[in-house]
C-alpha positions as CSV (number, residue, x, y, z in Angstrom):
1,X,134.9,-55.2,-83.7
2,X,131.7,-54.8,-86.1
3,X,131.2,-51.4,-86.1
4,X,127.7,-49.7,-85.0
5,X,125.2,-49.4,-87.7
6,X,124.6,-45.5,-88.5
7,X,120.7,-44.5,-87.4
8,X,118.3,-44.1,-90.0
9,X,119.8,-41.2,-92.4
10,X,123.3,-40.8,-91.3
11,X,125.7,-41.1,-93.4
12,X,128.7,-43.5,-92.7
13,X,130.7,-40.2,-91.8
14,X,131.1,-37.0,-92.6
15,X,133.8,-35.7,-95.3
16,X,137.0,-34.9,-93.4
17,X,138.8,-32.0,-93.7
18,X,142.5,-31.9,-94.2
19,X,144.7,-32.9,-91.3
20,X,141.6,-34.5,-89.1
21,X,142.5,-37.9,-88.1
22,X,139.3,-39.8,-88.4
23,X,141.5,-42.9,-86.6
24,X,140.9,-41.3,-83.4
25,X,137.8,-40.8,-81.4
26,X,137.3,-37.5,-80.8
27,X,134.7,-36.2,-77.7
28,X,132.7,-33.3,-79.7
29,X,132.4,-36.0,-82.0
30,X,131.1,-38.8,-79.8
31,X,128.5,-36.4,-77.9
32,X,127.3,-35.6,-81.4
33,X,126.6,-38.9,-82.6
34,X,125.3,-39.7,-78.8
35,X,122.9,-36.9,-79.8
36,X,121.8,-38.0,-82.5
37,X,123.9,-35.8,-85.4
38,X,125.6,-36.9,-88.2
39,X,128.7,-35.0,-88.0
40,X,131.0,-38.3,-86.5
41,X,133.2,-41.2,-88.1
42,X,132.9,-45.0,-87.4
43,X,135.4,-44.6,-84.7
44,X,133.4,-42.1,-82.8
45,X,130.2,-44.1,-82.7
46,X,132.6,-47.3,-81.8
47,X,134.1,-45.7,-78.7
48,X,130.8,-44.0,-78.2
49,X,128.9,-47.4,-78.1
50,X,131.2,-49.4,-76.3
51,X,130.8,-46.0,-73.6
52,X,126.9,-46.6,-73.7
53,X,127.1,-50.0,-72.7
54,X,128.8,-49.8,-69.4
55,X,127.0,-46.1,-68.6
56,X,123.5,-46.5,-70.7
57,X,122.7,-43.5,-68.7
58,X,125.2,-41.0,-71.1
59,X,122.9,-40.5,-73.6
60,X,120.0,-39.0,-70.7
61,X,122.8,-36.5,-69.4
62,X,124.1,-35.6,-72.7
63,X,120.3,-34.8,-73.4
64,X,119.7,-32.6,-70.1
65,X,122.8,-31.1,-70.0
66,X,121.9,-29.5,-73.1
67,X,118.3,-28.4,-71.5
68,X,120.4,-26.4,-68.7
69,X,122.3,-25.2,-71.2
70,X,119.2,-23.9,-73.0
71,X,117.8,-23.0,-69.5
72,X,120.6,-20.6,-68.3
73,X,121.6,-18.8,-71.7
74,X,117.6,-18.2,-71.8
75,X,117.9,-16.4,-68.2
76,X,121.1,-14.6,-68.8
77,X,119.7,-13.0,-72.3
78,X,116.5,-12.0,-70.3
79,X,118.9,-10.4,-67.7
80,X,121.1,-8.4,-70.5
81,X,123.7,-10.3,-70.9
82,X,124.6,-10.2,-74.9
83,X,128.3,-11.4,-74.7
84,X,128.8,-15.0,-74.7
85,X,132.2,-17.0,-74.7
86,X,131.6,-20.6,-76.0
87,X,134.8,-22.4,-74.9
88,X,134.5,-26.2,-76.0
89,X,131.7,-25.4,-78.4
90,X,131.3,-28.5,-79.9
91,X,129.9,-29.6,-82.7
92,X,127.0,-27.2,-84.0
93,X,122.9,-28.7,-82.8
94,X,120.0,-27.3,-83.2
95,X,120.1,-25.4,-79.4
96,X,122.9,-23.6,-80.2
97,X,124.1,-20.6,-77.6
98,X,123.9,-17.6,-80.4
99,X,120.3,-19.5,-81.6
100,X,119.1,-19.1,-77.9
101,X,120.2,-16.1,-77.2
102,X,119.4,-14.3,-80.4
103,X,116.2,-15.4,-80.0
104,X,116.0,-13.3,-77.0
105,X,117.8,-10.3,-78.0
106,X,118.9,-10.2,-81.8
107,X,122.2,-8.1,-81.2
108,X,123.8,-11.1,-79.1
109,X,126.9,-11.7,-80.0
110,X,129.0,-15.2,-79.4
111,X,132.5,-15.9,-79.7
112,X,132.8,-20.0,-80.0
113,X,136.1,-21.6,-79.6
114,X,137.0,-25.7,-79.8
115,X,139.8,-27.8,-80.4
116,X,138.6,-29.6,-83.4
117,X,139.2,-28.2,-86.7
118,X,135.9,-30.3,-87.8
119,X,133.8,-28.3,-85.6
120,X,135.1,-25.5,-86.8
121,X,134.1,-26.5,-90.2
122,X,130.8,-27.5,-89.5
123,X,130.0,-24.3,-87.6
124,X,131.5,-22.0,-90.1
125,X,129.3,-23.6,-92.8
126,X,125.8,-24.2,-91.0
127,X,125.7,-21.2,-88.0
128,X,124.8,-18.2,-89.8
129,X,124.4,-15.0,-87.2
130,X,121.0,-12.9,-87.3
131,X,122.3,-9.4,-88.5
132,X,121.8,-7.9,-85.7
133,X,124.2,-9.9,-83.8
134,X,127.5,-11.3,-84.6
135,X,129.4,-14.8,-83.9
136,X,132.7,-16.0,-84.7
137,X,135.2,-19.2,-84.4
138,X,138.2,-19.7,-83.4
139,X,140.4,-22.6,-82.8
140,X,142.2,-23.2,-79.5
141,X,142.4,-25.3,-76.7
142,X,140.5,-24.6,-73.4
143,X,144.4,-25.5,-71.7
144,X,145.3,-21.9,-73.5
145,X,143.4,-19.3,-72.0
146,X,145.6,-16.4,-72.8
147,X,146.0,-17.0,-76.7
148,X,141.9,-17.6,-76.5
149,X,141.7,-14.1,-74.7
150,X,144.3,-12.7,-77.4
151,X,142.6,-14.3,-80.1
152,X,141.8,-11.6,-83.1
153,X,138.6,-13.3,-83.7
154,X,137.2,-13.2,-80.4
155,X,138.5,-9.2,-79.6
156,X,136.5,-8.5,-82.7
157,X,133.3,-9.9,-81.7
158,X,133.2,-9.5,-77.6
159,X,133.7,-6.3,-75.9
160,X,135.6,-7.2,-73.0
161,X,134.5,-4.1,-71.4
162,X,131.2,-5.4,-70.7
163,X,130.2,-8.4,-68.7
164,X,130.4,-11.6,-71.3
165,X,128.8,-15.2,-70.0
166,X,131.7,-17.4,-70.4
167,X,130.2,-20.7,-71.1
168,X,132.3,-24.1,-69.9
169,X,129.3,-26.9,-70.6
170,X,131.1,-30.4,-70.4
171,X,134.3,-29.9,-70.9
172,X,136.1,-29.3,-67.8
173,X,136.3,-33.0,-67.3
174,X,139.1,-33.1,-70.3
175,X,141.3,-31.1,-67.9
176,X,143.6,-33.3,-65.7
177,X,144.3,-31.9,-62.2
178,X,148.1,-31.4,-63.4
179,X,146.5,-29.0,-65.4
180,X,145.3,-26.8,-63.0
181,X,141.8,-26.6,-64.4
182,X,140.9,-23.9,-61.7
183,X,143.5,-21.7,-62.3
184,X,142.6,-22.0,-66.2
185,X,139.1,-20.8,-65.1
186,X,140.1,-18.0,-62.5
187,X,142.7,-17.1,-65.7
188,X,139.5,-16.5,-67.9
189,X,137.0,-15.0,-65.5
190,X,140.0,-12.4,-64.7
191,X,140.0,-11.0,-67.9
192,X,136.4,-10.4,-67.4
193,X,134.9,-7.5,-65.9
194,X,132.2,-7.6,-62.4
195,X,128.7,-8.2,-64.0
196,X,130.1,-11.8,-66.4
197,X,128.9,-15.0,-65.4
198,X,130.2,-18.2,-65.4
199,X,128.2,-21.2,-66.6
200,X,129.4,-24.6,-66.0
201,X,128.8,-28.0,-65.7
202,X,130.4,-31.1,-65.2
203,X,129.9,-35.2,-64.9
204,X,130.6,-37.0,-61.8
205,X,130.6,-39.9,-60.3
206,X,129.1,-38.9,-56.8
207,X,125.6,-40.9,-58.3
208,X,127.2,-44.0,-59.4
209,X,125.3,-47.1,-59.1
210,X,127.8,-49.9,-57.7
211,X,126.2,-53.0,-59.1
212,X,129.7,-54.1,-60.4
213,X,133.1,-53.3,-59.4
214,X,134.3,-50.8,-60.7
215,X,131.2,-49.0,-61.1
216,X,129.7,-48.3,-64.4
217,X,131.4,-44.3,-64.3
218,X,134.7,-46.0,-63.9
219,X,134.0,-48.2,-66.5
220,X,133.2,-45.9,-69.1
221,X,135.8,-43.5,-68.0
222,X,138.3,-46.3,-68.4
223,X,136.5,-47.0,-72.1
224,X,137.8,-43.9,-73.0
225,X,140.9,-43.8,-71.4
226,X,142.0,-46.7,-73.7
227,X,140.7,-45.2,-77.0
228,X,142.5,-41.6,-76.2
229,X,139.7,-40.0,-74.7
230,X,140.4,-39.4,-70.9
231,X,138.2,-37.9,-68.6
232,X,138.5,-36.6,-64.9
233,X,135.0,-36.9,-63.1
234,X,134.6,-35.1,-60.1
235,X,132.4,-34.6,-57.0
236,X,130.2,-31.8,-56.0
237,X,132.7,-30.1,-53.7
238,X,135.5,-30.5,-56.2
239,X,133.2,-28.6,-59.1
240,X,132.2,-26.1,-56.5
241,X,135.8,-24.9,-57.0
242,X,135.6,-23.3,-59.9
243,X,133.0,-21.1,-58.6
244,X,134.9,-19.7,-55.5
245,X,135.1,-15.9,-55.5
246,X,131.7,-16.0,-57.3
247,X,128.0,-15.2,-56.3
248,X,126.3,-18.7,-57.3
249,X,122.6,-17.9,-58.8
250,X,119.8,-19.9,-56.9
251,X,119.7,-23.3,-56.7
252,X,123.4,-23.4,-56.7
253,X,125.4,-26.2,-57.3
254,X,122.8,-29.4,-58.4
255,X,122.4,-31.8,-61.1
256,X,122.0,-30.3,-64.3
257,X,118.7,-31.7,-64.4
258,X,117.4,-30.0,-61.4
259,X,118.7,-26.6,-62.0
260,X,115.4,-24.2,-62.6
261,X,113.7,-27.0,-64.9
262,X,110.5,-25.9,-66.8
263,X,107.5,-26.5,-65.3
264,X,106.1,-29.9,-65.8
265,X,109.2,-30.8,-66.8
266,X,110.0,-34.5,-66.3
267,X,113.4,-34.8,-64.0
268,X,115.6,-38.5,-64.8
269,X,116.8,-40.6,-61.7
270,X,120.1,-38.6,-60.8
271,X,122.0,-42.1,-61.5
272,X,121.5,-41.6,-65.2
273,X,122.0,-37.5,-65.0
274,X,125.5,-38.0,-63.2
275,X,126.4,-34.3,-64.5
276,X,126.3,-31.1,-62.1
277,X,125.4,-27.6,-62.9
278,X,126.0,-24.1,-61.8
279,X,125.4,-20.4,-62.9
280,X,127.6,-17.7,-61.3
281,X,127.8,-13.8,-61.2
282,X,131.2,-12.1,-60.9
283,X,131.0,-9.1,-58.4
C-alpha cells in the first residue's frame, strides 16, 4: 500500500518516544492527522485514509465535535465550573479544554489523562498552564477508573470536593460492552460530588446512509477493526445511558452539531456528523 503523502508542512512523523510502537495505528493519533496536526506516523494517516474513504464524512464530525467541545467547556466556565477531568485527552490542538476554559476564568484548573505515552509527551512539552490555573498529565486507561481517581497527579490538581466537569469527548466508543462502559462512567461520576457535570459524546450509526451493504459506518468500523483500532458505535438511546441519574442541560441528547451552535453557525447534513452530544448536571 503507497502510503498517503503528508499535507503541506508535516513532517513524515513525529520523533517517537521510547517504548511507542509506531507499527500500530493508534486513535488520538489518527483524529490528529484527520485534523490536520502533525503529531502521527505513516501508519496513522494509512489506517486514517483508508477510514476516510468509506466514511468521507469523519473528517466533518471530527471538526464539530471539537466545536461542542469548545461550546460546552465555554458554558460550564461561564457557570463556575473550574475543575475539569480530561479523560481520553488526546493529542494537544489548538482548542484545548484548559485553553478554553482559562480564557474564561484564569484559575481553571484541568487534570488530562490518555493512554498514549505520545500524548503525554506532546502535552507536557507544548500545554503550558496560565499561572493562575494549574493542569497536569497522567497516564491511564479510561477502563481504570479507580487508579485515575487515585492518581497523585490528578488529587494534586482537582479538589474533589468541589464539582469537576468530567469530560468523555469521543472516546467511549473504544469501550466494548463486555466492558461495562456505563458502570466505568457511574464509577467516575461517584467519586464526584452534586454540582459536576458530565460532558460526552459519542459516534453512531443511527444516520448511516445505506447506499452499499454494509453501510459506510460499518465499513469504516470494520477498517479499523482489522488495523487494531476497534470501535463500538451506538444509537441515541444506548448513549443516553450514561446519562441516567443525571439532569441533562437543554437540548439534551442531539448531534454534536446541533447542540447550542453559535449563531449563524452553519450545521453539516447529520449523515456526515454521525456523532451525538450531551451536557449533564449531577444533583
Amino acid at each position: 500500500m503507497t502510503e498517503p503523502e503528508p499535507r503541506a508542512g508535516q513532517p513524515a512523523s513525529p520523533l517517537a518516544p521510547p517504548g511507542i510502537d509506531t507499527t500500530v495505528a493508534h486513535p488520538a493519533r489518527m483524529l490528529n492527522y484527520v485534523l490536520g496536526g502533525t503529531a502521527n506516523f505513516p501508519v496513522d494517516r494509512e489506517t486514517a485514509e483508508r477510514r476516510l474513504r468509506v466514511l468521507p464524512g469523519w473528517r466533518t464530525s471530527a471538526q464539530q465535535n471539537r466545536q461542542f467541545h469548545g461550546r460546552a467547556i465555554r458554558l460550564l466556565a461561564r457557570a463556575g465550573i473550574t475543575q475539569f477531568l480530561d479523560i481520553g485527552a488526546g493529542l494537544p490542538a489548538a482548542d484545548t479544554v484548559h485553553g478554553i476554559a482559562q480564557a474564561v476564568s484564569p484559575a481553571c484548573r484541568v487534570a488530562y489523562v490518555d493512554n498514549d505515552p505520545l500524548v503525554l509527551v506532546h502535552a507536557r512539552t507544548l500545554l503550558p498552564s496560565r499561572p493562575e490555573g494549574r493542569i497536569s498529565y497522567s497516564q491511564a486507561d479510561l477502563r481504570e477508573p479507580d487508579r485515575i481517581l487515585a492518581d497523585p497527579d490528578v488529587r494534586g490538581t482537582l479538589d474533589f470536593s468541589q464539582p469537576v466537569a468530567l469530560m468523555l469527548l469521543a472516546v467511549l466508543h473504544f469501550i466494548p460492552d463486555a466492558d461495562d462502559p456505563v458502570g466505568i462512567v457511574r464509577a467516575l461520576l461517584a467519586a464526584l460530588p452534586a454540582g459536576s457535570y458530565l460532558v460526552a459524546s459519542h459516534p453512531t450509526q443511527d444516520f448511516d446512509v445505506q447506499d452499499t451493504s454494509p453501510g459506510r459506518s460499518e465499513q469504516a468500523t470494520q477498517v479499523g477493526n482489522r488495523a487494531g483500532v476497534p470501535v463500538w458505535l451506538r444509537t441515541r438511546a444506548e448513549f443516553t445511558e450514561f446519562f441516567a441519574g443525571l439532569y441533562l442541560l437543554d437540548p439534551g441528547v442531539v448531534l454534536v452539531s446541533d447542540w447550542l451552535p453559535d449563531p449563524g453557525q452553519r450545521r453539516p447534513d447529520p449523515h456526515l456528523v454521525t456523532c451525538y452530544g450531551a451536557v449533564a448536571r449531577q444533583p
